[in-house]
Steps between C-alpha positions, in 0.01 A plus 500: 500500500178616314261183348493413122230635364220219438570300816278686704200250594172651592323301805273326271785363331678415861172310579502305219826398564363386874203344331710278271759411808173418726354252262849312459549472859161377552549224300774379710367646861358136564827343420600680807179520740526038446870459591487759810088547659593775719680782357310758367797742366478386127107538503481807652747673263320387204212675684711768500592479155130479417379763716724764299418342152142587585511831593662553840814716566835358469585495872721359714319206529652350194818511557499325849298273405688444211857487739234223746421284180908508419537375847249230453660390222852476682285286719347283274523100548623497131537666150180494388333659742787761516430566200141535549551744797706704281270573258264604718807730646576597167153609411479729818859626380394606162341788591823650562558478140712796429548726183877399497623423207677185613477126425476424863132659515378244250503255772240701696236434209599133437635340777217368606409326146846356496446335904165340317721403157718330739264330774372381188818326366544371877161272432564395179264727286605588199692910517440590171104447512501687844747740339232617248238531743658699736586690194200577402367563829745811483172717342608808387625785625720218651740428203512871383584584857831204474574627176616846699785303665786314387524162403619305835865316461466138497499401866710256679187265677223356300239754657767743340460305205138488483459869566691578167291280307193643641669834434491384097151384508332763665711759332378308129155430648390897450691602165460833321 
């Protein structure tokens, strides 16, 4: 099946993608590294995650550490830090952002927002101030590179949840 035209993403754009993912999970990496001292899964894939956003080759380092930070969050003494380790999974993940035009990818780019939106909500904070942050944190090319995908369905979880709002934010945060 050949791509749409306009939903190929140059590496630039794919790193800015990771860059955005990165600095949501690292918000939320000491969530994790507080509740659980000696696991380094969830820090090392947001090494990962960093490494590529600053110039290194997508490799096959991200994805297993992403797959080691998923365990780590199966792991995890409870929600919160699951939640923490999989954003930091999540960032690693997103650079295998794929030019597929499907609603499913959008997760990829803001997963790892949403898993901050909702440690967030976990401690009390208000969502919509952190929802605007996050939202702006999403610098271009990162909304012009969601805008390529379909709108996700509303999801059945409140990370699912979270991740569509974030989805309408970011999307509105870059109009044309």
């Amino acid at each position: 099946m050949p791509t749409p035209p306009g939903l190929d993403l140059t590496v630039e754009e794919l790193r800015a993608v990771v860059r955005f993912a990165a600095a949501c999970a690292a918000d939320v990496l000491p969530v994790f590294e507080s509740a659980v001292d000696d696991d380094a899964r969830p820090r090392e894939a947001l090494d990962a995650a960093r490494a590529f956003a600053d110039g290194a080759a997508r490799s096959n380092r991200q994805r297993t550490t992403a797959f080691a930070a998923h365990r780590a969050a199966r792991d995890a003494p409870d929600e919160v830090a699951r939640l923490a380790a999989l954003a930091c999974a999540d960032a690693a993940g997103a650079a295998y952002l794929h030019p597929l035009a499907q609603a499913t990818q959008v997760g990829h780019v803001l997963r790892s927002a949403a898993c901050v939106a909702r440690v967030a909500e976990l401690r009390g904070e208000d969502v919509g101030v952190v929802r605007a942050t996050l939202a702006e944190r999403a610098a271009p090319p990162v909304p012009a590179v969601l805008r390529r995908y379909p709108r996700p369905r509303r999801g059945r979880t409140r990370l699912e949840e979270l991740l569509v709002v974030l989805d309408t934010a970011v999307r509105g945060s870059d109009a044309r």
